[in-house]
C-alpha positions as CSV (number, residue, x, y, z in Angstrom):
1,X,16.8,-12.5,9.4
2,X,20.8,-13.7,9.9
3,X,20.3,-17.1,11.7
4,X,23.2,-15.8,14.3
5,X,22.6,-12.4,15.1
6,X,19.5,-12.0,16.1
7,X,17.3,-8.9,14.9
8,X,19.5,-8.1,12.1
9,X,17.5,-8.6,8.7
10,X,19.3,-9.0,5.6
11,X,17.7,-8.0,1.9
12,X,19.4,-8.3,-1.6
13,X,22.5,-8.9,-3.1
14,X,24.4,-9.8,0.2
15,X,21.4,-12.7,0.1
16,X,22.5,-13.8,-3.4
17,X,20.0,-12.3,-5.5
18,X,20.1,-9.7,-8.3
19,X,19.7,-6.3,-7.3
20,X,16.4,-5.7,-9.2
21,X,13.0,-7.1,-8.4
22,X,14.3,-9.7,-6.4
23,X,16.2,-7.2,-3.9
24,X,13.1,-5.2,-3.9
25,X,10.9,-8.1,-2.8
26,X,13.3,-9.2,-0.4
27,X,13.6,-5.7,1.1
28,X,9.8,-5.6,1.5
29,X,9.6,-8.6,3.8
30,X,12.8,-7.4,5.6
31,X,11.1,-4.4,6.7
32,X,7.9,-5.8,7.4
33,X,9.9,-8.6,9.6
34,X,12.2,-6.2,11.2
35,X,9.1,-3.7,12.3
36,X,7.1,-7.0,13.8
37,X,10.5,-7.8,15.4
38,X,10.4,-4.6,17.4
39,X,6.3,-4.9,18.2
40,X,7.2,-8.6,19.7
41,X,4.9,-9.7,17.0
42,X,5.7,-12.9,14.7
43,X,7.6,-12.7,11.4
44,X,5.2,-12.6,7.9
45,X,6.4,-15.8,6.0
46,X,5.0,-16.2,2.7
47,X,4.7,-20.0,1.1
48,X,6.0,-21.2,-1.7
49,X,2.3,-21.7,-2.3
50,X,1.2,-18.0,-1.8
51,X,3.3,-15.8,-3.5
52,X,6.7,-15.8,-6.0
53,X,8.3,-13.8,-3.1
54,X,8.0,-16.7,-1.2
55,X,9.5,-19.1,-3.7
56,X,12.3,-16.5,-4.0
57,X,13.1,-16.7,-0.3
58,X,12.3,-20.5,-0.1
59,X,15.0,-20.9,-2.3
60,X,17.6,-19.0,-1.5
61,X,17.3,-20.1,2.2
62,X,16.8,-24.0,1.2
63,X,19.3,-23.9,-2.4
64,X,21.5,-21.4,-2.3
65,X,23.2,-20.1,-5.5
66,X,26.2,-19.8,-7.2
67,X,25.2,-16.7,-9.3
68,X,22.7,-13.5,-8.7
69,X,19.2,-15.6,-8.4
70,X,16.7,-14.3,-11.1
71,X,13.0,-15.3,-10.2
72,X,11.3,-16.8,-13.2
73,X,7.9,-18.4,-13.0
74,X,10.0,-22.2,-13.9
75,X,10.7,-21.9,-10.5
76,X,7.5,-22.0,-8.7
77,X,5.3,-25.5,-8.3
78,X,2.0,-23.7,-8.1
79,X,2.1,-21.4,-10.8
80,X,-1.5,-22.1,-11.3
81,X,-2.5,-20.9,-8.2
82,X,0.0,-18.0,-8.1
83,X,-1.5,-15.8,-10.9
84,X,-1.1,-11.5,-11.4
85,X,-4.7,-11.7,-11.8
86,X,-5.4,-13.5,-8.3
87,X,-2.8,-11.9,-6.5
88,X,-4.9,-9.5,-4.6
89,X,-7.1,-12.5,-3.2
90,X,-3.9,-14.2,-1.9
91,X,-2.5,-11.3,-0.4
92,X,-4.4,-8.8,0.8
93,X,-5.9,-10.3,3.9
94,X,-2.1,-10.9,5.2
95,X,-1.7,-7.4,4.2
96,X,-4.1,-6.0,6.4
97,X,-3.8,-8.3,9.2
98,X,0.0,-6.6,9.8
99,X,-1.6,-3.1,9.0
100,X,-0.1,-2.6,5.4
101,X,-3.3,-2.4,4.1
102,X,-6.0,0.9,4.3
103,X,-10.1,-0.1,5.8
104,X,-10.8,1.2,2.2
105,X,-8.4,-1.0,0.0
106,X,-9.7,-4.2,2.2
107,X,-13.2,-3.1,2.1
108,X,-12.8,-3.1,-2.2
109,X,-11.5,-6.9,-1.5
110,X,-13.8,-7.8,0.5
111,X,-16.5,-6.4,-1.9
112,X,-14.5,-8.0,-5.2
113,X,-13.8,-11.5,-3.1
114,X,-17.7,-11.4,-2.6
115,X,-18.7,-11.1,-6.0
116,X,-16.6,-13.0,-7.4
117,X,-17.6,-15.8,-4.8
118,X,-21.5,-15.3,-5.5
119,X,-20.8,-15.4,-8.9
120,X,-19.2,-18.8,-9.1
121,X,-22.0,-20.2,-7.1
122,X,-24.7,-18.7,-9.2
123,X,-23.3,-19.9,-12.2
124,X,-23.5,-23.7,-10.6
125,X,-26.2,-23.8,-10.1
126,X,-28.0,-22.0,-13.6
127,X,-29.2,-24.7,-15.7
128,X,-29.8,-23.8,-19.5
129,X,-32.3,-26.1,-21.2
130,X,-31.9,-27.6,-24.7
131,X,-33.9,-25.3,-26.3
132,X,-33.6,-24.5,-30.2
133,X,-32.8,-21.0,-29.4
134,X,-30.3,-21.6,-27.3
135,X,-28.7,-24.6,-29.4
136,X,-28.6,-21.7,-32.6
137,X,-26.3,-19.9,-30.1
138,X,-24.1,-22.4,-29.1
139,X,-24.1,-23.3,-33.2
140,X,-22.8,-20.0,-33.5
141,X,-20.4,-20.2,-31.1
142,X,-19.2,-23.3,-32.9
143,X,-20.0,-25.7,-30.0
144,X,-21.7,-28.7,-29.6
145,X,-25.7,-28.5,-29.3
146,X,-27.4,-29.8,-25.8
147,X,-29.2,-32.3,-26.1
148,X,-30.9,-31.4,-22.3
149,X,-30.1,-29.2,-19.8
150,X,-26.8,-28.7,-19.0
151,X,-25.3,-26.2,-15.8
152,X,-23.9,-22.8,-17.0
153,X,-20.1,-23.4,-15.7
154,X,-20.3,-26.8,-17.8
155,X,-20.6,-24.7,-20.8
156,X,-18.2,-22.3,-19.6
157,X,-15.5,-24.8,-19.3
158,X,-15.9,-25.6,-22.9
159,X,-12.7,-23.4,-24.5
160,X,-14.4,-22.0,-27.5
161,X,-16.8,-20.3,-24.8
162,X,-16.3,-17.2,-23.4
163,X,-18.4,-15.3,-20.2
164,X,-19.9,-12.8,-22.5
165,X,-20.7,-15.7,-24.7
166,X,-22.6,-17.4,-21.5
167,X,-24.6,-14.4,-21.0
168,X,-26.1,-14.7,-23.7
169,X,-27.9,-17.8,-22.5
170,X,-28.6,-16.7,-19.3
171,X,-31.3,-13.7,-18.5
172,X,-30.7,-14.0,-15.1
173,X,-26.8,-12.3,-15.1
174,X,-26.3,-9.2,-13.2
175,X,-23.7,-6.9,-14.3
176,X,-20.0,-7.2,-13.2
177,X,-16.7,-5.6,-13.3
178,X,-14.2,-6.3,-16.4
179,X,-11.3,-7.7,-13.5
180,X,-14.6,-9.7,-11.8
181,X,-15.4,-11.5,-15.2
182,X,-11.9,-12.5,-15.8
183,X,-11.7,-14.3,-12.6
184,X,-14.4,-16.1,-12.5
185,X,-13.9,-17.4,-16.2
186,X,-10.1,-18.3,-15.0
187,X,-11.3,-20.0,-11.9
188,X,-14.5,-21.9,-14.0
189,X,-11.9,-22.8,-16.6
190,X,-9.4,-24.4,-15.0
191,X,-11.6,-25.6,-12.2
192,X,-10.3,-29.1,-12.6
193,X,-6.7,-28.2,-12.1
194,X,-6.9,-25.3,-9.8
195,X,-8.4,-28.4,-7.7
196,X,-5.6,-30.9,-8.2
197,X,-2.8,-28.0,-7.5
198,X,-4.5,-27.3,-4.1
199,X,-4.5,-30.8,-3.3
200,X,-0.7,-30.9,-3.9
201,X,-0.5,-27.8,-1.6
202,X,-2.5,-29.3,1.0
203,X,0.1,-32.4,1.3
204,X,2.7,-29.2,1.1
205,X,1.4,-27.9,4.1
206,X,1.2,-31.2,6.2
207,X,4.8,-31.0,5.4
208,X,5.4,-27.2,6.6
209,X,3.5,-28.1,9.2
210,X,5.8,-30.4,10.9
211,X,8.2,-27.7,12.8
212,X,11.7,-28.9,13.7
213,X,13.1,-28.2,17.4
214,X,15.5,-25.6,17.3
215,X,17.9,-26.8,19.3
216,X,18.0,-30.3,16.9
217,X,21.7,-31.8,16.6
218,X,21.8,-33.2,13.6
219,X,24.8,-34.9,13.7
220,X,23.7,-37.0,16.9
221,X,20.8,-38.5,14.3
222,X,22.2,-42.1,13.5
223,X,21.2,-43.0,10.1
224,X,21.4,-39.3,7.9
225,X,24.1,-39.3,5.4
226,X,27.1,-37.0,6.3
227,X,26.3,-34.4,3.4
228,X,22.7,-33.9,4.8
229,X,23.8,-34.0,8.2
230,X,26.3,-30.6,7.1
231,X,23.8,-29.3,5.3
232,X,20.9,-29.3,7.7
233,X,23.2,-27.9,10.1
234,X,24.1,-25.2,7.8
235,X,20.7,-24.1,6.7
236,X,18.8,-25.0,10.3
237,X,15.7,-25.4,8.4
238,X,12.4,-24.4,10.4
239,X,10.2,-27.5,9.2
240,X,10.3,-30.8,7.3
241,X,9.1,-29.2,4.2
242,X,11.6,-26.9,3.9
243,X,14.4,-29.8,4.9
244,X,13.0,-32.0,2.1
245,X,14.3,-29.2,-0.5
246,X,17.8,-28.2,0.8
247,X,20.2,-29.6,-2.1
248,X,21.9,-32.9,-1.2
249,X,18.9,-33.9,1.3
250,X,17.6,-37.0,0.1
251,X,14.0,-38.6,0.4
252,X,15.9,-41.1,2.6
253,X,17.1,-38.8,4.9
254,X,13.8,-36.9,5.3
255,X,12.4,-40.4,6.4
256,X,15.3,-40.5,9.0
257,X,14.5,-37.3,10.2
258,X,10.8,-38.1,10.5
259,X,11.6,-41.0,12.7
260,X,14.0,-39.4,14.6
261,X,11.7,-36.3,15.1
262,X,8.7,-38.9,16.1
263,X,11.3,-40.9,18.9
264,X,12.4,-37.2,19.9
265,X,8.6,-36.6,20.6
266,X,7.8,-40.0,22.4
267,X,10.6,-39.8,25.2
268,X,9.6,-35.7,25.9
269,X,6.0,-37.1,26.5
270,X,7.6,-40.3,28.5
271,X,9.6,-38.3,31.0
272,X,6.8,-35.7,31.6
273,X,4.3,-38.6,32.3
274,X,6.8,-39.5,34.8
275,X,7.6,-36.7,36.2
C-alpha cells in the first residue's frame, strides 16, 4: 500500500522488483490487501520468517534497491524453516482464515498436519532394543550397533539412515504417504537446528512485536544520527524489527529508539493517571 494515498496498492516493477516471480508475488498480496481493505478487514503481512514473499516485501520496504530485486534463497535468515516441502504447513491456515483456501484443501491439511504430527510423536517414543537382529540391520546399513535400547528418531538422525531403513526395525509403523515420510524425516533430521532457527525467530518476533506510533517524529528524538533520523522518516517503519534493518540504521540508533519509545510510553500512562 503507497504510504500517502491511502487504499492505493502498488505491485511490481514500479516497487523495484523484476517483473517475473517477484511481480507476481507481490501482486498476490496486493490483491489480497486491497480486497481486505474494502471488507474493513486488516492487511495479510507475511514475516520474513513465514514465507520468501515476505522477505521479498521486507526488503524492498526496509532496503530499497538500486536495480530490479531478484529473490534468491541468500536472502532469507530462516531458510531452514522456509522450505517448498513445508510450505503448505506455513501457509495454508493464513490462507483459509482470509477465504483463499476451499473446506476440502484445508480439510487435506488438516489431515496431512495430523499425521505428520502423530508420526513424530510415535516415533519418540519407539524404543528399539539391542538385539542381534536388529544390530545385523543397522550393520547393513553401515551404522553403528546398539549396545541397548535406543529411541527410533535417535537412529533416524543418524545420516546414513533413512525412514524406510527405520521401518525395518519397527513392526509397529503404519503406512504413510510419500510427501508425509519426507517430512517427518526432514523435521527428525534436522531437529536440532530447526530448534535453534525458531529460537532466533522467537527473539525476531519480540522485535516485530514492538509497534511504533504512527504519528512518531523522528527528528524531535535527541540522540539518533541524522541519516537514520531521514531514513526512518522515509520508510515510517511499522515496528522495531523492521527499523533495525532499514540501511544506515545502526544498532545504536535502535537503542535510542527503544528508549525514546519506552519515555514516549511512561508520560501517556502519567498524564492519563492524572487525568
Amino acid at each position: 500500500e503507497l504510504l500517502f494515498i491511502n487504499g492505493l496498492f502498488f505491485a511490481g516493477q514500479i516497487n523495484g522488483s523484476s517483473g517475473y516471480e517477484e511481480a507476481a508475488a507481490q501482486g498476490i498480496i496486493a490483491g489480497i490487501n486491497a480486497a481486505l481493505k474494502v471488507k474493513g478487514r486488516a492487511p495479510l503481512i507475511l514475516s520474513r520468517a513465514e514465507a520468501y514473499i515476505g522477505v521479498l516485501i521486507d526488503d524492498l520496504v526496509t532496503k530499497g534497491t538500486n536495480e530490479p530485486y531478484r529473490m534468491m534463497t541468500s536472502r532469507a535468515e530462516y531458510r531452514l524453516l522456509l522450505r517448498q516441502d513445508n510450505a503448505d504447513l506455513r501457509l495454508t491456515q493464513k490462507g483459509y482464515d482470509i477465504g483463499l483456501v476451499t473446506e476440502e484443501r484445508y480439510k487435506k491439511y488438516i489431515e496431512r498436519k495430523s499425521m505428520i504430527e502423530n508420526e513424530i510423536g510415535r516415533i519418540k517414543k519407539v524404543i528399539i532394543p539391542p538385539t542381534e537382529e536388529n544390530n545385523k540391520v543397522l550393520e547393513s546399513l553401515n551404522s553403528t550397533p546398539i549396545k541397548s535400547g535406543v529411541y527410533l528418531n535417535e537412529l533416524l538422525k543418524r545420516p546414513e539412515i533413512t525412514y524406510s531403513d527405520i521401518i525395518k526395525l519397527d513392526s509397529s509403523h503404519v503406512e504413510l504417504k510419500p510427501d508425509v515420510i519426507l517430512e517427518v524425516q526432514t523435521q527428525i533430521k534436522y531437529e536440532g537446528y530447526i530448534k535453534k532457527q525458531v529460537e532466533q525467530v522467537e527473539q525476531f518476533k519480540k522485535m516485530e512485536e514492538k509497534l511504533i506510533p504512527e504519528d512518531i517524529d523522528y527528528s524531535s528524538i535527541k540522540g539518533l544520527r541524522i541519516e537514520a533520523k531521514q531514513k526512518l522518516s522515509k520508510i515510517m517503519p511499522e515496528n522495531i524489527g523492521q527499523a533495525s534493518r532499514i540501511s544506515g540504521v545502526s544498532p545504536a540508533d535502535i537503542s535510542v529508539l527503544l528508549i525514546y519509545l519506552e519515555m514516549r510510553k511512561r508520560n501517556t500512562a502519567e498524564v492519563k493517571n492524572e487525568q
